[in-house]
Backbone as CSV, one residue per row, in Angstrom:
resi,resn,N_x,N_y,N_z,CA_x,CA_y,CA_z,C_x,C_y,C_z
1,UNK,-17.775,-48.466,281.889,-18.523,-49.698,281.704,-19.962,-49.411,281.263
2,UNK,-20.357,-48.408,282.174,-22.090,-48.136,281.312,-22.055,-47.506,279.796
3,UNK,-20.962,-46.461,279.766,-20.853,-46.465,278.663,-20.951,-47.608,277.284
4,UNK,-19.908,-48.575,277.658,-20.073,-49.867,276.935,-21.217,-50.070,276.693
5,UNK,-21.850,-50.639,277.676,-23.191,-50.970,277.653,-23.876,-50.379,276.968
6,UNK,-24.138,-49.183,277.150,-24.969,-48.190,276.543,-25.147,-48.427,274.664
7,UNK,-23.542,-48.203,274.474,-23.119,-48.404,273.276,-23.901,-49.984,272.565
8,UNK,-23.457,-51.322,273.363,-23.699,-52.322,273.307,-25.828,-52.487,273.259
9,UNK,-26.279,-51.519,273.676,-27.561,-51.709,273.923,-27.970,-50.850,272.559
10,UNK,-26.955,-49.780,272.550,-27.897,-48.911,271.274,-27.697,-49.898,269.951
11,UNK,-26.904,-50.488,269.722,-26.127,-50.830,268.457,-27.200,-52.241,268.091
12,UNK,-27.346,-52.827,269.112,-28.564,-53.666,269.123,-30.086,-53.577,268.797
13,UNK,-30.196,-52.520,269.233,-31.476,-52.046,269.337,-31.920,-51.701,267.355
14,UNK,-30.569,-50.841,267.246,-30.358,-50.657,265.831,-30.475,-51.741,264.922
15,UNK,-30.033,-53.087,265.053,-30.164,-54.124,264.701,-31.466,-54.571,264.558
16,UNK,-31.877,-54.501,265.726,-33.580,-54.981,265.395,-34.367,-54.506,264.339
17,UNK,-34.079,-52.889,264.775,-35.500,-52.025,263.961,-34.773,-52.209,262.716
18,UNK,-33.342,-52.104,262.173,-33.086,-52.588,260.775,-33.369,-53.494,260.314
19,UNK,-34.282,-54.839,260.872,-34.252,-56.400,261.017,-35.983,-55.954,260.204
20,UNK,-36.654,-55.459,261.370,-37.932,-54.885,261.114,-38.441,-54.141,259.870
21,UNK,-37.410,-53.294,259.940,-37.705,-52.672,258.517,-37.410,-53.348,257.352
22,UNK,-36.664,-53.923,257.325,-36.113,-54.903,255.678,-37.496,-56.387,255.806
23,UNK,-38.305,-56.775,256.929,-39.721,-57.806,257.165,-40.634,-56.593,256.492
24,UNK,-40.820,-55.348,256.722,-41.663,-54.420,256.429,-41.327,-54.127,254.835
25,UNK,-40.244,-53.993,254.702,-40.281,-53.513,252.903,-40.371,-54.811,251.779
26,UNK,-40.246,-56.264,252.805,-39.949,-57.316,251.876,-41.397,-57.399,251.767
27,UNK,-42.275,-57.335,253.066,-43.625,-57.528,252.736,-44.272,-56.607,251.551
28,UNK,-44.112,-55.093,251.843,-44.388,-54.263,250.486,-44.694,-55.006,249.541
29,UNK,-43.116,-55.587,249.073,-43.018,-56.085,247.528,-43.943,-57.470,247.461
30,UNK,-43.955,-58.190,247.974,-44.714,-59.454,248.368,-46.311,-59.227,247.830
31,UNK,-46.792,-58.213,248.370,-48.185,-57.485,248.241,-48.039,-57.421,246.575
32,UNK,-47.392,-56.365,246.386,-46.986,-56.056,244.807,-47.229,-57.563,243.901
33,UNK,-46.931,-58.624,244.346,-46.535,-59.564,243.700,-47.765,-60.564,243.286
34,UNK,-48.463,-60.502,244.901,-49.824,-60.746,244.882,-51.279,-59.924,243.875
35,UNK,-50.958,-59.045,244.235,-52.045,-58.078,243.503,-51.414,-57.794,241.937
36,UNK,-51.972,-58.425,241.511,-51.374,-58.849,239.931,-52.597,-57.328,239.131
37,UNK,-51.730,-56.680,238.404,-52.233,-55.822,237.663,-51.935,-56.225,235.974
38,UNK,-53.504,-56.240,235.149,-52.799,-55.753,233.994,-51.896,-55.070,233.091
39,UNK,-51.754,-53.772,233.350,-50.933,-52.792,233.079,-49.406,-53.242,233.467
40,UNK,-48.657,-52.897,232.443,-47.115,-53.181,232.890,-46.679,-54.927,233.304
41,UNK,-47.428,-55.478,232.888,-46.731,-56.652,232.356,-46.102,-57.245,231.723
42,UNK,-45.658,-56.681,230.764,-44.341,-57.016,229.636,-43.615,-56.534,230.318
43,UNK,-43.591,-55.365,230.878,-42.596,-54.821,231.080,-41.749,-55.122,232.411
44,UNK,-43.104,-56.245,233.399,-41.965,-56.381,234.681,-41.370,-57.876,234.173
45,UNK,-42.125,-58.710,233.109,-41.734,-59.973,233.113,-40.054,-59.943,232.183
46,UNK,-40.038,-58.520,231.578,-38.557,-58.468,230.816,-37.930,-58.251,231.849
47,UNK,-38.125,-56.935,232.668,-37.254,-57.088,233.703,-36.905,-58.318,234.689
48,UNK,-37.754,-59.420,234.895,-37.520,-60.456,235.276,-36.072,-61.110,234.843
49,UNK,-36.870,-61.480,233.763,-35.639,-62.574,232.893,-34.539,-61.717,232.595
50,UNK,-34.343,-60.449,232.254,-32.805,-59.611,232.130,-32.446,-60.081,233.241
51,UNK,-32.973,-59.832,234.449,-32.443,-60.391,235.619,-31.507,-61.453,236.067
52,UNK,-32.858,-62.122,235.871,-32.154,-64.154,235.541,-30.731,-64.213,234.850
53,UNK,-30.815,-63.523,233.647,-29.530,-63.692,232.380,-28.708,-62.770,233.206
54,UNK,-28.900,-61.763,233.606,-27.602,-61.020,234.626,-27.016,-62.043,235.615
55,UNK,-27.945,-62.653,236.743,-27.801,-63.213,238.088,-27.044,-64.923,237.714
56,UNK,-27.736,-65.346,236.426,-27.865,-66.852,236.628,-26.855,-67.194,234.984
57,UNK,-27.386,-67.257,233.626,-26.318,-67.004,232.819,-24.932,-66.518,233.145
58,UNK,-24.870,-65.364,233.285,-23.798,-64.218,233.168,-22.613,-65.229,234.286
59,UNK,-23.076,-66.036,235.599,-22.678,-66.016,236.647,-21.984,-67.628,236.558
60,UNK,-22.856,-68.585,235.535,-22.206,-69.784,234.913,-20.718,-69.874,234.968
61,UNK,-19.970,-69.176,233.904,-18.317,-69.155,233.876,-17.553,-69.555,234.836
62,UNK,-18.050,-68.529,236.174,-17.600,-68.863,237.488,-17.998,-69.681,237.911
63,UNK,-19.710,-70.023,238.143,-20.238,-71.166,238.837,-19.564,-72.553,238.629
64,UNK,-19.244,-72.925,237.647,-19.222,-74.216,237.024,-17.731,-74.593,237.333
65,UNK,-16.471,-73.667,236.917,-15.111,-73.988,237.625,-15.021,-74.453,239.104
66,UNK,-15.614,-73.304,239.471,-15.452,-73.294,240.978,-16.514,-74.614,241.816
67,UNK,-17.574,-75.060,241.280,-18.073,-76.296,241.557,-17.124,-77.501,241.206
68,UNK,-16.532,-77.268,240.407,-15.887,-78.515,240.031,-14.656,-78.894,240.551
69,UNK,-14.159,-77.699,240.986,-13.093,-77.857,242.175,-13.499,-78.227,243.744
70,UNK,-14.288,-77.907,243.851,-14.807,-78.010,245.091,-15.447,-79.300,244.976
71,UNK,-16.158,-79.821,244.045,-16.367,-80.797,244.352,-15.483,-82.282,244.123
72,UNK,-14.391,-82.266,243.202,-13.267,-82.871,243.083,-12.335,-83.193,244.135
73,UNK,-12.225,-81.853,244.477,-11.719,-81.650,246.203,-11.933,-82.472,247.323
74,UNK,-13.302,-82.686,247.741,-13.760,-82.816,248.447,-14.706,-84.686,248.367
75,UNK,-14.722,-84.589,247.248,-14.732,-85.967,246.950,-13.319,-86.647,247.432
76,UNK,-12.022,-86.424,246.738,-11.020,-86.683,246.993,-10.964,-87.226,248.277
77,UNK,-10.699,-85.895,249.030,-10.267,-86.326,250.055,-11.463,-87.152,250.965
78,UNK,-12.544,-86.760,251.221,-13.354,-87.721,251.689,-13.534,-89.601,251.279
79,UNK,-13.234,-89.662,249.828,-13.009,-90.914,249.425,-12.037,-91.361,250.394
80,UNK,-10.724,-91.259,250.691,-9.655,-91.933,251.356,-10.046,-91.810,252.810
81,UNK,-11.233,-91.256,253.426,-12.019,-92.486,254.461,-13.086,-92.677,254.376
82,UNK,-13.419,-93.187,253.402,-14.529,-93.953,252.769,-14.812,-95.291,253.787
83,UNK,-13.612,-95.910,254.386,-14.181,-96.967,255.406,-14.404,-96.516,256.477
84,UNK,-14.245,-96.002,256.886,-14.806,-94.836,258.347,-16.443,-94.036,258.330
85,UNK,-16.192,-93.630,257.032,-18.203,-93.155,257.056,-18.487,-93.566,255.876
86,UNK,-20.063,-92.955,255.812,-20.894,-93.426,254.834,-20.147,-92.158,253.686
87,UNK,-19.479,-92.817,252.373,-19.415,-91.042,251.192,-20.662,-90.448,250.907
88,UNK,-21.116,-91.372,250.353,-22.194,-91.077,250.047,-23.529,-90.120,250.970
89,UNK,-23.126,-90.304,252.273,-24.328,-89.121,253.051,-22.992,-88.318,253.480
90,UNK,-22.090,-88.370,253.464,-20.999,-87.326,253.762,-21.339,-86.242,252.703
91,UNK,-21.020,-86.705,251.875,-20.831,-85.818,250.261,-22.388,-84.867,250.501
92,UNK,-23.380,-85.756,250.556,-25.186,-85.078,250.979,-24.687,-83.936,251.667
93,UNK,-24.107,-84.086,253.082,-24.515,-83.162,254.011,-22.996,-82.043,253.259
94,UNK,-22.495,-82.278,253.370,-21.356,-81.546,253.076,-21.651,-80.424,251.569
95,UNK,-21.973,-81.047,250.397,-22.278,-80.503,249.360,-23.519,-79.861,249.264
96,UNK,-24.269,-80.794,249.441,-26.254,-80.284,248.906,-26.854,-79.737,250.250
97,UNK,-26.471,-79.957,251.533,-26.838,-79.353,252.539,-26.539,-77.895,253.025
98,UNK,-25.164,-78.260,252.601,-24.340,-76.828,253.302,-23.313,-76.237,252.275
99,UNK,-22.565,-76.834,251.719,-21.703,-76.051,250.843,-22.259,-75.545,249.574
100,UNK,-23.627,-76.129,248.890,-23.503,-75.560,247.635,-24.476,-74.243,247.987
101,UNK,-26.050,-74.079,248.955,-26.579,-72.904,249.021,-25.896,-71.899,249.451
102,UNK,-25.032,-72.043,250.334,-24.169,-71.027,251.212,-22.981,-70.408,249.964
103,UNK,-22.306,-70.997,249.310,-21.595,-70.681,247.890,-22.052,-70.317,246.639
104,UNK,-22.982,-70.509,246.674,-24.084,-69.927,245.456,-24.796,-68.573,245.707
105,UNK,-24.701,-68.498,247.292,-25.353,-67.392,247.877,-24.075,-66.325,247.896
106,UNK,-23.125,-66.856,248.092,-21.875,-65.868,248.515,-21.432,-65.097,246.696
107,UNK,-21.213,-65.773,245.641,-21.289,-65.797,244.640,-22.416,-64.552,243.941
108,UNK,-23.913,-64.807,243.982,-25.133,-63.732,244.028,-24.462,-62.506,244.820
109,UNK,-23.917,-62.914,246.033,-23.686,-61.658,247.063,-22.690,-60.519,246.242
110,UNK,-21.302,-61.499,245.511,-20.112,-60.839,245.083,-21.048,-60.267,244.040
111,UNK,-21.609,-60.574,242.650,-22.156,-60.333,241.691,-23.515,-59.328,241.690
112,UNK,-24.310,-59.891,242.246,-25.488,-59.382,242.050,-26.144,-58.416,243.148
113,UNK,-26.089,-58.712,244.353,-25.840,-57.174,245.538,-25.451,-56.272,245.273
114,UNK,-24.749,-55.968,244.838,-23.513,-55.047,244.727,-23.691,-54.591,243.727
115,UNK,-24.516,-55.075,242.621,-25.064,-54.565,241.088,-26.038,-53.663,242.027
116,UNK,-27.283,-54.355,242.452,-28.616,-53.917,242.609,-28.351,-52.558,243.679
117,UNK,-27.242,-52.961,244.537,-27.198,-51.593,245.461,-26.791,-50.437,244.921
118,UNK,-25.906,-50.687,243.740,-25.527,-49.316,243.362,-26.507,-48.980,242.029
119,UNK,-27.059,-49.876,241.561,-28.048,-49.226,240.398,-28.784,-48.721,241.690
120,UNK,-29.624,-48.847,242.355,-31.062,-48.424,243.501,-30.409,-47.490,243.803
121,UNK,-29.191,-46.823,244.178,-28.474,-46.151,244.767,-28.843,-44.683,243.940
122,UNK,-28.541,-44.899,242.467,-27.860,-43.936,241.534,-29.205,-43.405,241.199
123,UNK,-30.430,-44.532,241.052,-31.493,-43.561,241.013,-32.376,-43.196,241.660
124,UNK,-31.947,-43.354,243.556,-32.331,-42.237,244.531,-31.490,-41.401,244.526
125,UNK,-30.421,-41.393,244.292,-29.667,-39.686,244.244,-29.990,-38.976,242.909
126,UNK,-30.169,-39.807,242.133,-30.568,-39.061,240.691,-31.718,-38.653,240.515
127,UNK,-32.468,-39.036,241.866,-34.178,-38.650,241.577,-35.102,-39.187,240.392
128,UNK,-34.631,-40.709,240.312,-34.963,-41.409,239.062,-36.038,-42.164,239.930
129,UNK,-36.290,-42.502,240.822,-37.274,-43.346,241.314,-38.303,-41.836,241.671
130,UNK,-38.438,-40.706,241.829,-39.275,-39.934,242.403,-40.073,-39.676,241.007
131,UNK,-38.981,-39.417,239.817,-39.745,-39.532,238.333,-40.871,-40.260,238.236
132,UNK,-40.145,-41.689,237.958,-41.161,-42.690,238.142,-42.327,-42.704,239.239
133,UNK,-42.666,-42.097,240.215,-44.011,-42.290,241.029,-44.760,-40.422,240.427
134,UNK,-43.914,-39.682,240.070,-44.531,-38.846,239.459,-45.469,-38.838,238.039
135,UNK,-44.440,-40.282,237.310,-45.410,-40.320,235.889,-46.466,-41.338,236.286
136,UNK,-46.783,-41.938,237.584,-47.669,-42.528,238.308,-47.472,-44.194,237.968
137,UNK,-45.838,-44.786,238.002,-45.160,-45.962,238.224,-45.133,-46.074,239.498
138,UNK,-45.309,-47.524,239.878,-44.799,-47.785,241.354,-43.714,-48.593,241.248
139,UNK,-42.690,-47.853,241.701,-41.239,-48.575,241.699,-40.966,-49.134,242.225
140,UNK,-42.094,-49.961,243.075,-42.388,-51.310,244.089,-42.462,-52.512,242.971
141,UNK,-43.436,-52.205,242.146,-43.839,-53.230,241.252,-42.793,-53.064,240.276
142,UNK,-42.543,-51.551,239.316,-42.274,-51.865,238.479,-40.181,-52.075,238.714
143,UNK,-39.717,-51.422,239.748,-38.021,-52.022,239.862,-37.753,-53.151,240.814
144,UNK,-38.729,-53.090,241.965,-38.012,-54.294,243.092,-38.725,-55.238,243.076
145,UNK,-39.837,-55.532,242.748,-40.610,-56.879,242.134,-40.027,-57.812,241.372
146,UNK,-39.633,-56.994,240.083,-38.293,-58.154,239.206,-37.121,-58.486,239.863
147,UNK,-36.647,-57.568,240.536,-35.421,-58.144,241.284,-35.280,-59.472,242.162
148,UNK,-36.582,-58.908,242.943,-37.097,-60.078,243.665,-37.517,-61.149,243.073
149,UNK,-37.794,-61.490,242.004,-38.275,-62.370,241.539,-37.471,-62.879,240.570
150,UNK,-36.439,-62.436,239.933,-36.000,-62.997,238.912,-34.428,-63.239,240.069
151,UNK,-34.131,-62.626,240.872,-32.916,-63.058,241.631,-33.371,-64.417,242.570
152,UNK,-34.263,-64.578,243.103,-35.011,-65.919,243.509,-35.174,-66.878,242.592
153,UNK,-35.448,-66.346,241.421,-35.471,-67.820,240.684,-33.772,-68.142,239.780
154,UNK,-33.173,-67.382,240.137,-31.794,-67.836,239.094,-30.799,-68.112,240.638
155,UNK,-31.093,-67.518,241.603,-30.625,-68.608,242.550,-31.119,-69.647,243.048
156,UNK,-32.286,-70.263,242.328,-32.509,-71.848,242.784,-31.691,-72.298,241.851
157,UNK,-31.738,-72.000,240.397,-31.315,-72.755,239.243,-29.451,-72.944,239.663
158,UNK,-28.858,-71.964,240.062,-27.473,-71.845,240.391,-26.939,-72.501,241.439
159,UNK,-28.421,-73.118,242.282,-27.947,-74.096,243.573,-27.905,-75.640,242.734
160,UNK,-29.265,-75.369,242.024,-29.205,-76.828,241.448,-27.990,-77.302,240.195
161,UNK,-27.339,-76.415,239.669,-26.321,-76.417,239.070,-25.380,-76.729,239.950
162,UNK,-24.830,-75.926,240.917,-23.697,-76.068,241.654,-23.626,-77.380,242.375
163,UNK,-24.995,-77.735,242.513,-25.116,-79.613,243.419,-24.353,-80.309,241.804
164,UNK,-25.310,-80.183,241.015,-25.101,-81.686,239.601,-23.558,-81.137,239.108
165,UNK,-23.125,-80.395,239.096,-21.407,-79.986,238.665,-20.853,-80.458,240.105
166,UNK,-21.129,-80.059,241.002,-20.116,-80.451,242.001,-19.712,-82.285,242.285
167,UNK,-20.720,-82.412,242.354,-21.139,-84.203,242.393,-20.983,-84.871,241.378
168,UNK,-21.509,-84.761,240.342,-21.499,-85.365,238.673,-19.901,-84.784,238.386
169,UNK,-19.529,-83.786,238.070,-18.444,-83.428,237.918,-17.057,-83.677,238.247
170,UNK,-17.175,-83.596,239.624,-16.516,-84.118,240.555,-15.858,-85.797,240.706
171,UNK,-17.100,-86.232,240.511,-17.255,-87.554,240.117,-16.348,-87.968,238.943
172,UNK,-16.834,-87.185,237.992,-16.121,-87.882,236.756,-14.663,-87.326,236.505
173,UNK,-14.118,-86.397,237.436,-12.526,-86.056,237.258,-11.761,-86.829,238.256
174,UNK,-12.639,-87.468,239.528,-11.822,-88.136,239.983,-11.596,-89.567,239.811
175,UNK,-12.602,-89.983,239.213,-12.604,-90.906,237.900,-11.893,-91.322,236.819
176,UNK,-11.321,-89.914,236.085,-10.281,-90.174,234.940,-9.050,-89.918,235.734
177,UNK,-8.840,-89.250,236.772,-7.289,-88.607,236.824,-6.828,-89.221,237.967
178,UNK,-7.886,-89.673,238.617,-6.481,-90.832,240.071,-7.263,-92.122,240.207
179,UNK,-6.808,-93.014,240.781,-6.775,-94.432,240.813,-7.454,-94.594,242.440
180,UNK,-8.296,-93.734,242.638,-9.315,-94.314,243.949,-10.490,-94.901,243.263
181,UNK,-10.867,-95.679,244.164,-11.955,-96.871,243.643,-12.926,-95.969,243.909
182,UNK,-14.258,-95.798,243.101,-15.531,-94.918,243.583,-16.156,-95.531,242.644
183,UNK,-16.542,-97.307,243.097,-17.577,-98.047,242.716,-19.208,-97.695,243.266
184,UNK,-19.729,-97.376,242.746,-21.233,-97.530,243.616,-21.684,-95.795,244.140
185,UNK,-20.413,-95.207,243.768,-20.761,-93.782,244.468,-22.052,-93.374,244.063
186,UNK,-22.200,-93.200,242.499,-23.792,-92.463,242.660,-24.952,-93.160,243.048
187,UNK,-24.429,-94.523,243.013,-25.962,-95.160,243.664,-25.995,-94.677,245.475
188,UNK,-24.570,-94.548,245.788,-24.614,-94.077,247.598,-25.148,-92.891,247.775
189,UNK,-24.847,-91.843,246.993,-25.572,-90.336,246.776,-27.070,-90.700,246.645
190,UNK,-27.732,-91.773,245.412,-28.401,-91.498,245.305,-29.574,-92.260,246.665
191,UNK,-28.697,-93.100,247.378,-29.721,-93.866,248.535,-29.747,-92.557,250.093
192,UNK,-28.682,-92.253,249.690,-28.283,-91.387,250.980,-29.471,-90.249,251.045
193,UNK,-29.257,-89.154,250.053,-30.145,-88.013,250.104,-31.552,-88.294,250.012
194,UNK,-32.797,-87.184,251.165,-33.657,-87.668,251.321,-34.630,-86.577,251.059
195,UNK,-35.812,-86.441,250.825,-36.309,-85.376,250.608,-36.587,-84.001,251.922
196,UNK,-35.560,-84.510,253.042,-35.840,-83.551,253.738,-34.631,-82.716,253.250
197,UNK,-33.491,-82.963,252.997,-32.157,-82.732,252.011,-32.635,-82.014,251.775
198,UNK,-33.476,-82.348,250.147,-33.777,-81.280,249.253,-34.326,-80.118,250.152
199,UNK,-35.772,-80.652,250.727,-36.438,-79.510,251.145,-35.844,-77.856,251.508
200,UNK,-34.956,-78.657,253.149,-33.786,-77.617,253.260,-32.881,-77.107,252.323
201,UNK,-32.388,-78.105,251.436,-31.202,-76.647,250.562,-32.522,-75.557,249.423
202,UNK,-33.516,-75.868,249.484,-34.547,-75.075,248.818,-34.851,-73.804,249.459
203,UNK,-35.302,-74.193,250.743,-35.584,-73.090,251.524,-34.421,-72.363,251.664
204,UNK,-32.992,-73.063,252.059,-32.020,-72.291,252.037,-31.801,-71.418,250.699
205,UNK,-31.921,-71.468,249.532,-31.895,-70.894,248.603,-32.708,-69.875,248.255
206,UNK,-34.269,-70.331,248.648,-34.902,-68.582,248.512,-34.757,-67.944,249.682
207,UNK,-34.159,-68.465,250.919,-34.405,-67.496,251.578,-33.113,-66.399,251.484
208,UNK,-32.175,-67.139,251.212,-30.852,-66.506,251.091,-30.627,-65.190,249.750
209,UNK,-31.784,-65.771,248.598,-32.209,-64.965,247.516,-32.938,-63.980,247.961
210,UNK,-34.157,-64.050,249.034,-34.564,-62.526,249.361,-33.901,-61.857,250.510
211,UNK,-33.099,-62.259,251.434,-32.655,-61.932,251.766,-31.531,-60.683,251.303
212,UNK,-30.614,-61.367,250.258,-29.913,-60.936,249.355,-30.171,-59.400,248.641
213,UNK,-31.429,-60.056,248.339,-32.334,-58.928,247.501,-32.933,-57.538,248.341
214,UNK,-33.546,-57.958,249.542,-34.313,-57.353,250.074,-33.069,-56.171,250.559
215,UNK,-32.390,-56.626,251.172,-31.331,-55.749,252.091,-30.370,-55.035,251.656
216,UNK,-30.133,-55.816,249.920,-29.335,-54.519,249.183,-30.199,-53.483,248.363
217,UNK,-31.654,-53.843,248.061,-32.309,-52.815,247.686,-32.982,-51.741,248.745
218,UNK,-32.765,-52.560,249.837,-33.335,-51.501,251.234,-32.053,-50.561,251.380
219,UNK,-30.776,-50.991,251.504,-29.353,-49.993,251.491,-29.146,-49.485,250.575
220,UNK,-29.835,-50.043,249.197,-29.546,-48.338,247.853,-30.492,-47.478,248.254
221,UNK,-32.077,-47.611,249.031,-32.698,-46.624,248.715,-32.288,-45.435,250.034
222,UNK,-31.532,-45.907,251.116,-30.898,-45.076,251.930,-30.132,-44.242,251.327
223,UNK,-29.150,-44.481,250.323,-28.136,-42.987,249.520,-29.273,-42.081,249.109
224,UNK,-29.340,-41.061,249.719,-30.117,-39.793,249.536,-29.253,-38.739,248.917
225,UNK,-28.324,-37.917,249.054,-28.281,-37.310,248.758,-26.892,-37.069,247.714
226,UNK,-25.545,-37.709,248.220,-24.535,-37.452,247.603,-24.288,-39.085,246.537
227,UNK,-23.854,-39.280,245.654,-22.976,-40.195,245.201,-21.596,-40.737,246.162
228,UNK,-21.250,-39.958,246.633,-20.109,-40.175,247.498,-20.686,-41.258,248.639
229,UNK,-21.871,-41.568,248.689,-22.476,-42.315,249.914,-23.354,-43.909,249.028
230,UNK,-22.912,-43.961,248.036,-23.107,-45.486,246.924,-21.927,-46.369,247.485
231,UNK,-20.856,-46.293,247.157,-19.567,-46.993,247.830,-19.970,-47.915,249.054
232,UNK,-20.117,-46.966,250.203,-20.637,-47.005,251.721,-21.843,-47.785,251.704
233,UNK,-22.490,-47.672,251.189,-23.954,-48.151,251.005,-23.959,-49.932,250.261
234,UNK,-22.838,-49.751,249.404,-22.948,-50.722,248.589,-22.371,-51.717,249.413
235,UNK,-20.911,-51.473,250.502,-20.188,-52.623,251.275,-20.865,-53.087,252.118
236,UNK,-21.729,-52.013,252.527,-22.818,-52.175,253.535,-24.044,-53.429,253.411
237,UNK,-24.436,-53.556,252.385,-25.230,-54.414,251.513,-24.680,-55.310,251.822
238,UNK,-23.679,-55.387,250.994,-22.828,-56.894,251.053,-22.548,-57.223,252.087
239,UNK,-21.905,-56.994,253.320,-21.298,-57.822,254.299,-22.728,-58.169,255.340
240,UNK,-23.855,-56.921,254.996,-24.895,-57.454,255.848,-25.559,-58.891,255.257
241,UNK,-25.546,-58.916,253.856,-26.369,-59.909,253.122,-25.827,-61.110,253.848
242,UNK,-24.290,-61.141,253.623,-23.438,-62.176,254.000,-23.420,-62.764,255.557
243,UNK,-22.956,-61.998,256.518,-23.781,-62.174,257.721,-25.562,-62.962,258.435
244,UNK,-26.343,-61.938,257.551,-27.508,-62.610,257.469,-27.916,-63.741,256.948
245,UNK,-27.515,-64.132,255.559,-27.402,-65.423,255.048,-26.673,-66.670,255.846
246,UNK,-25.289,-66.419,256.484,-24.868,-67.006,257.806,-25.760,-67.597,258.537
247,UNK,-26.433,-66.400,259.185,-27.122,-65.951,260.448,-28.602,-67.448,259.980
248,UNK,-29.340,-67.691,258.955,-30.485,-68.100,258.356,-29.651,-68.962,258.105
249,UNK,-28.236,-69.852,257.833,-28.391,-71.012,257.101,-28.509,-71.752,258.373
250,UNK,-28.031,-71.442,259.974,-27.507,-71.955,260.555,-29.025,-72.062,261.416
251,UNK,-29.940,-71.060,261.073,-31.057,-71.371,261.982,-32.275,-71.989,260.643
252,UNK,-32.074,-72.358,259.698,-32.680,-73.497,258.805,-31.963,-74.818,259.708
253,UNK,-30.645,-75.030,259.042,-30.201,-76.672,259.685,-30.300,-76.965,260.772
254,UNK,-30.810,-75.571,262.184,-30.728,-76.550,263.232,-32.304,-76.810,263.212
255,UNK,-33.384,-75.820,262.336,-34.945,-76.315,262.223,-34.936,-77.565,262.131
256,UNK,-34.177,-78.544,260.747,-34.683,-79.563,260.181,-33.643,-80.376,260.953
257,UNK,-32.765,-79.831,261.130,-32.132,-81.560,261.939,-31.295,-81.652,263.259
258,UNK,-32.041,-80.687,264.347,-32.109,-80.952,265.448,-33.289,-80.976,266.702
């Protein structure tokens, strides 16, 4: 039993100072972001937007099907008890509250984690980031600054996509293809949602974006020495991002609405 414990106390403890360290390296970059240098400005604002077009373009194809099912879906069936609640703040809390940041985030997680951990990965074992602070680059500013910044801004754009496809979309297939009445729906969407709505799925969105960011570029720069330890590193990323993003949507919604 102490054993357990023991186990149960170390594994925790581990948790924290990993908690600590990913507040400590997000701040780093934060600084970086603030202290605006002349030098190397083309060059982080390309890396930006490649970013964006990796994270937010590239990620469309999928985004847009999979909103439109989900929100077809879920319209559906919520329409047929339409006399029982309000659709219109159903659809709010259900879609723009909780389903589209948390799915947009999971989406970034499959795609874009899992990019950033194993590129960060390949050039701490390759000794490609030690280059760079040798030709006197800071690979604060000049690799995890864009990440951070261009993966934050193509996951707001991919939340606000995934709301107007899921809803608008949604809307208009269940519209042409079945015979439920959905008179008045967007005026109910549009009386229902309130700007505390928005507020929260916003915050939910960058925070879930640095989050995202922060913790798979903190787990590539751990592969030190072998390639054989990118794999490990990379699942690692992901299921923590995913967890943590969990962990933050659930302590945002009970901030704003309990």
């Amino acid at each position: 039993m102490n054993q357990l414990f023991g186990h149960i106390g170390r594994h925790a403890i581990q948790r924290v100072d990993h908690i600590l360290d990913l507040f400590g390296f997000a701040g780093s970059i934060l600084i970086r972001m603030v202290r605006r240098r002349r030098s190397g400005r083309v060059l982080v604002r390309r890396a930006i937007v490649e970013q964006i077009y990796f994270t937010a373009v590239q990620a469309l194809p999928v985004l847009i099907p999979v909103a439109l099912m989900i929100g077809s879906v879920l319209i559906i069936q919520l329409a047929k008890v339409a006399g029982q609640y309000d659709l219109g703040r159903t659809v709010v809390i259900i879609i723009v509250r909780e389903t589209g940041p948390f799915l947009t985030a999971l989406l970034v997680i499959l795609r874009s984690a899992t990019a950033v951990t194993i590129e960060t990965s390949y050039m701490k074992v390759l000794h490609e980031l030690e280059a760079l602070e040798m030709a006197g680059i800071d690979p604060l500013r000049a690799i995890y600054l864009p990440r951070l910044a261009g993966i934050t801004s193509a996951m707001l754009g991919l939340f606000v996509v995934f709301d107007l496809v899921s809803i608008l979309g949604g809307y208009m297939i269940v519209w042409a293809v079945t015979y439920i009445p959905m008179t008045d729906f967007l005026s109910q969407i549009g009386k229902a949602i309130t700007m505390k709505d928005v507020a929260a799925s916003l915050i939910k969105a960058v925070s879930f974006a640095g989050i995202i960011t922060v913790n798979s570029l903190y787990r590539g720069l751990e592969s030190k020495r072998q390639i054989t330890e990118i794999p490990r590193a990379t699942s690692q990323a992901a299921m923590e991002s995913f967890l943590f993003c969990l962990a933050a949507n659930i302590a945002i919604s009970v901030a704003f609405y309990l």
